[in-house]
C-alpha angles and dihedrals in degrees: 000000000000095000095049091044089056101047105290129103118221128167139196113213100169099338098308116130105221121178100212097166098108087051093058093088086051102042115122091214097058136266087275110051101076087039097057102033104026116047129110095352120083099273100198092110087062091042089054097047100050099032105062090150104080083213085088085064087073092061101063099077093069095058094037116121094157164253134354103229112255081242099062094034092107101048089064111101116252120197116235093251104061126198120268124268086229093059093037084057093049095046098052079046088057106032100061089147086080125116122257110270088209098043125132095232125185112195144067135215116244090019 
């Protein structure tokens, strides 16, 4: 919430932590779109809605950093209307890049 407050945009889709502000500019759905539904709530939901084509799922990777901790997982928004467990499944299928739940991980972004 503080990035994105201060300029960045950062989203949470499952837990996974993506900077999409240099694909903004690119984006088919506007510049606009991410900005004003997606920040600082799990946006899988949205994911799930405007990305039908799982070929979206290999872009992810380029604008991965990481991981929200198992511990502030729930304090994350959710909308009301949550992602499928079927995408969610898909997703977690497509996205192995993904950092270990469940690793013991050392270091902190922004430290």
């Amino acid at each position: 919430v503080a990035h994105n407050t201060a300029g960045g945009v950062w989203l949470c889709i499952d837990g996974m932590v993506l900077d999409v502000k240099r694909w903004l500019g690119e984006h088919p759905g506007g510049d606009v779109i991410i900005p004003n539904q997606s920040l600082n709530i799990d946006a899988s939901r949205h994911f799930e809605m405007y990305h039908s084509s799982r070929e979206s799922f290999l872009y992810l990777k380029e604008f991965y950093i990481g991981e929200v901790a198992a511990a502030d997982r729930e304090k994350i928004p959710v909308p009301e209307t949550r992602a499928s467990d079927d995408f969610l499944a898909q997703l977690r299928a497509y996205t192995t890049f993904r950092l270990m739940s469940d690793a013991k991980v050392r270091v902190h972004l922004g430290q």
